[in-house]
C-alpha positions in Angstrom: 0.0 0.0 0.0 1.6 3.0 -0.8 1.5 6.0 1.3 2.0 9.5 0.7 4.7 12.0 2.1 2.0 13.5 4.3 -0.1 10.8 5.1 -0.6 11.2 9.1 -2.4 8.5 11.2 -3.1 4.6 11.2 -2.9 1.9 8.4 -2.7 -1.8 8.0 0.2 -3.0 6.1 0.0 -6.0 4.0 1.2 -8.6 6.7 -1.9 -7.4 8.8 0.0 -5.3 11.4 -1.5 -1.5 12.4 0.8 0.8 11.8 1.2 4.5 13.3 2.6 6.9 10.4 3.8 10.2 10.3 5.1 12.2 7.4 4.4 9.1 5.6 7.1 7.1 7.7 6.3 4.1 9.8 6.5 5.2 13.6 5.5 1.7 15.1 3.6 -0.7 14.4 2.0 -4.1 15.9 -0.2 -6.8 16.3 -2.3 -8.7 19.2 0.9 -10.7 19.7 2.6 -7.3 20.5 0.0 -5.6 23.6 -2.2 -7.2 25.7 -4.9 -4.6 27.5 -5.7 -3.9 31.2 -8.7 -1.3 31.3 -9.8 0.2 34.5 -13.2 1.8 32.9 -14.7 5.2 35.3 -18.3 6.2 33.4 -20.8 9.3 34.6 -23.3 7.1 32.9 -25.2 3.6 34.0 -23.4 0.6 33.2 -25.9 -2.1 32.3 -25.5 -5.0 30.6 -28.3 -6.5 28.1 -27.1 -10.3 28.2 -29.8 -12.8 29.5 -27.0 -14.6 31.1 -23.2 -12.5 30.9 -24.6 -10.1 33.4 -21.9 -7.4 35.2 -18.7 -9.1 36.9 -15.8 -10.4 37.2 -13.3 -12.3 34.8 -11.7 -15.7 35.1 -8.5 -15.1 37.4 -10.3 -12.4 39.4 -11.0 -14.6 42.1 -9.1 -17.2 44.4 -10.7 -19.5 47.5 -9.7 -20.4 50.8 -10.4 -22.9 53.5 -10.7 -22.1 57.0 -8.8 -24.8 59.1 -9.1 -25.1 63.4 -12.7 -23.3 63.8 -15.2 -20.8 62.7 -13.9 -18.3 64.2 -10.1 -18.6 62.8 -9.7 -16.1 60.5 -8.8 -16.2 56.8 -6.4 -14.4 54.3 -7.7 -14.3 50.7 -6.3 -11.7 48.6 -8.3 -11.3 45.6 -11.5 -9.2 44.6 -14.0 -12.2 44.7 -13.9 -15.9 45.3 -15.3 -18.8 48.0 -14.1 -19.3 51.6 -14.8 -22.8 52.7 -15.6 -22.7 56.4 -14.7 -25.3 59.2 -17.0 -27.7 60.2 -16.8 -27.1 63.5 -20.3 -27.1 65.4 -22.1 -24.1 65.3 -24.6 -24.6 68.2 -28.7 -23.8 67.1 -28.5 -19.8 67.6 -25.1 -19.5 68.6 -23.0 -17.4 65.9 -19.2 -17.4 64.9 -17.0 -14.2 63.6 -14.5 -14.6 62.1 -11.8 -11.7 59.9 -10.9 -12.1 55.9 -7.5 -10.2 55.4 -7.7 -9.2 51.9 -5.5 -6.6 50.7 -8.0 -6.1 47.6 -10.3 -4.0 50.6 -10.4 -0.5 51.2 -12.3 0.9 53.8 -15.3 2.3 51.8 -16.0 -0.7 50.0 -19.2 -2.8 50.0 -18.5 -6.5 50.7 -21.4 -8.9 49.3 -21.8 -12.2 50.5 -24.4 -15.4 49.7 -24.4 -19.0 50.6 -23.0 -21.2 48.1 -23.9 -24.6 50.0 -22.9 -26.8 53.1 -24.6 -25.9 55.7 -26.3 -28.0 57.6 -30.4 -27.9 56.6 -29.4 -24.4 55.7 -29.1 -23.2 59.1 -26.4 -20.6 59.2 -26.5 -17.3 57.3 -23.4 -15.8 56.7 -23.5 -11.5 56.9 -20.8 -8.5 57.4 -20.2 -7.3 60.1 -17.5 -4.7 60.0 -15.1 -3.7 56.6 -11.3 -1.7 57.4 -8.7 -1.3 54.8 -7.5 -4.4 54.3 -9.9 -7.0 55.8 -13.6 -7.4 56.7 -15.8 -9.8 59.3 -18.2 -12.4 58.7 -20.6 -13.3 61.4 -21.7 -16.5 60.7 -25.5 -17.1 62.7 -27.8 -20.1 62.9 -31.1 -19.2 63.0 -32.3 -22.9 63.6 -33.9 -22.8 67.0 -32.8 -26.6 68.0 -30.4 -27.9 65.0 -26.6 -27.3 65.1 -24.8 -26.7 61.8 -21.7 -28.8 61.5 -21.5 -28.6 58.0 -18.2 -26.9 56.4 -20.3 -23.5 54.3 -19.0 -22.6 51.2 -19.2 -18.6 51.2 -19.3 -16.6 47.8 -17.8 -12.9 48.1 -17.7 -10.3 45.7 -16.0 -6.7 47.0 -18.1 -3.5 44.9 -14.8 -0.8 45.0 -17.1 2.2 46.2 -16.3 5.4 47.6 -17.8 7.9 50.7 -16.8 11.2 48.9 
């Protein structure tokens, strides 16, 4: 393709690659083999998503899991912006209620930490729910509502941390 002494901008050459001209010189050029992109996107706008099923989220490699080992109330270090925490399955007695701390350097104090019930609990006694959220870490109280039934099932706990801001 030939290009003139002036030509200014972008342009694919024959082999495929973009090219970045000036002056009708080749500054750079490259393919996908060349960059790979990491976007952080800010929007004044809504952000919705029309997919029946892709919804709004996170990628594959955003997340991580952990298990909690001695007892519920042993805390956990996960460092990743969403993922599972498998609890112990210690006893929880009927109405009793366990907290325990995530350390998770992905946390900032203003952030809003949500939380739902995978599975294993027993009869789907415990509810898992935040409690407190610092830079750095956050606590789950885990409670079981049943009024006779102790839960010594090992929960699986989904997380998902929503970066959010006071000011």
């Amino acid at each position: 393709m030939a290009v003139s002494a002036r030509h200014r901008g972008w342009r694919h050459d024959e082999a495929g690659r973009l090219q970045a001209m000036y002056d009708g010189t080749e500054v750079f050029d490259f393919d996908a083999n060349d960059i790979a992109f990491s976007v952080a996107m800010t929007s004044s706008a809504a952000v919705k998503s029309s997919s029946s099923s892709a919804g709004i989220g996170y990628a594959t490699g955003a997340g991580s899991t952990v298990t909690q080992i001695t007892s519920r109330a042993t805390g956990v270090t996960i460092d990743a912006i969403c993922g599972a925490i498998t609890t112990d399955a210690t006893s929880l007695a009927a109405g009793s209620e366990a907290v325990f701390t995530v350390t998770n350097s992905a946390v900032a104090i203003g952030d809003v930490i949500v939380l739902s019930a995978r599975s294993g609990q027993t009869a789907g006694t415990s509810v898992p729910f935040v409690t407190a959220v610092a830079a750095g870490s956050f606590d789950i109280t885990l409670s079981n509502i049943h009024a006779s039934t102790a839960d010594t099932g090992a929960m699986i706990i989904n997380f998902a941390v929503i970066k959010a801001v006071s000011a």
